[in-house]
C-alpha positions as CSV (number, residue, x, y, z in Angstrom):
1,X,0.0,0.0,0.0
2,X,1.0,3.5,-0.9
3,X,1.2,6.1,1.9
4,X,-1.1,8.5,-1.0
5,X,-3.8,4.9,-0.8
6,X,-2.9,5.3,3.0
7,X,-3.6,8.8,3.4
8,X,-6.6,8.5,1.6
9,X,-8.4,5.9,3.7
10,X,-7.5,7.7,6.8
11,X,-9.4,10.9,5.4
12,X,-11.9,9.3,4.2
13,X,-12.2,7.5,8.0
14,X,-12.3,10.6,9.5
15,X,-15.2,12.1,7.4
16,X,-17.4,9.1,8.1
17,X,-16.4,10.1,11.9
18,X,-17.4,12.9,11.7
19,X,-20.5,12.4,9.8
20,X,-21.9,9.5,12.3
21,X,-21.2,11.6,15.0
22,X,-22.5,15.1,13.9
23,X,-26.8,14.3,14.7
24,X,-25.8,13.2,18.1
25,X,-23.8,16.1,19.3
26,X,-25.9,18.2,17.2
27,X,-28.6,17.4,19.4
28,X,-26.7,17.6,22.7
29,X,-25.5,20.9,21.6
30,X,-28.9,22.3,21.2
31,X,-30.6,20.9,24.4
32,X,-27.5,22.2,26.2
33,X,-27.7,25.9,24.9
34,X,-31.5,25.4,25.3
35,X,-30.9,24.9,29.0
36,X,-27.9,27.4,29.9
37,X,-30.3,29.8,28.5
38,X,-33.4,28.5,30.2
39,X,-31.0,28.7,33.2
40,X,-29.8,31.9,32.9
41,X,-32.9,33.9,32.8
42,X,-34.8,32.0,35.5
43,X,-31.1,32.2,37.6
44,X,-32.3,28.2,38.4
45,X,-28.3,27.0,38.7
46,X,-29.4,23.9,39.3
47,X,-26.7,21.2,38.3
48,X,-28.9,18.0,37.5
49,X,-31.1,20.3,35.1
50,X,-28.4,20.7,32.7
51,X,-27.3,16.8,32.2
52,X,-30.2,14.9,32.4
53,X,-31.8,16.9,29.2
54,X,-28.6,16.4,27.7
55,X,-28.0,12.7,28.3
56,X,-31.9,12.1,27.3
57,X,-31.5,14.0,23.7
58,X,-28.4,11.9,23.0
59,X,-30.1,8.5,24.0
60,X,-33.2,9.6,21.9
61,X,-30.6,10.7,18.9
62,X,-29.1,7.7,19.4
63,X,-31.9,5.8,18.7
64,X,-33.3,7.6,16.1
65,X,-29.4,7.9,14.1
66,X,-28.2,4.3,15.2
67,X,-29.5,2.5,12.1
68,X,-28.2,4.9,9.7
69,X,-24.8,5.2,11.4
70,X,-24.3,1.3,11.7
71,X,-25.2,1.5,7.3
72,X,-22.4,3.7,7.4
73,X,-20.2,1.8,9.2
74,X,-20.5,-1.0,7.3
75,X,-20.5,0.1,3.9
76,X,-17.3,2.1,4.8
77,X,-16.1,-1.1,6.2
78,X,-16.7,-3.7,2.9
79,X,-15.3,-0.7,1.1
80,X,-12.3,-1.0,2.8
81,X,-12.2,-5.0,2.5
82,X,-13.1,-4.8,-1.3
83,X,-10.2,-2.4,-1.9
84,X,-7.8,-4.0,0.2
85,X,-8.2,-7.5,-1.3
86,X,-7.9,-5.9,-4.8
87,X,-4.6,-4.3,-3.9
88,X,-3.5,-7.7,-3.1
C-alpha cells in the first residue's frame, strides 16, 4: 500500500467520523444551549437540570441515528475490505 492509498483511507475514516457523529452532538449541543439559557434567565443553577436533558436528547438521537450510522459503518467497512483484497 502506498502512503497516497494510505492517506486517503485515513481521510476518508475521519469524514465518516465525523459524519456518524455530527446528529448526536448536534442534538446535545442544542438541548445544552437550550438549558444554559433557560438557566440563565430564571437564575435556576441547578446542576442536575443541565445533564439529564442532555444525556436524554443523545439517547433519543441515538436511537433515532443508530441504524443509519451502523449502514455507514459497514459500507465504509466492505469498502475497505473490497479495496484491500484488490490491492493484493
Amino acid at each position: 500500500m502506498t502512503p497516497d492509498g494510505l492517506l486517503n483511507i485515513v481521510q476518508q475514516g475521519v469524514i465518516v467520523i465525523l459524519l456518524m457523529v455530527a446528529p448526536i452532538i448536534g442534538s446535545g449541543l442544542a438541548v445544552g444551549l437550550t438549558v444554559s439559557i433557560l438557566q440563565a434567565t430564571t437564575q435556576i443553577q441547578e446542576p442536575t437540570l443541565a445533564f439529564v436533558p442532555k444525556i436524554v436528547a443523545v439517547l433519543l438521537a441515538v436511537m433515532i441515528f443508530g441504524g443509519w450510522v451502523f449502514s455507514n459503518v459497514v459500507r465504509f467497512t466492505i469498502q475497505l475490505w473490497s479495496e484491500g483484497l484488490t490491492m493484493l
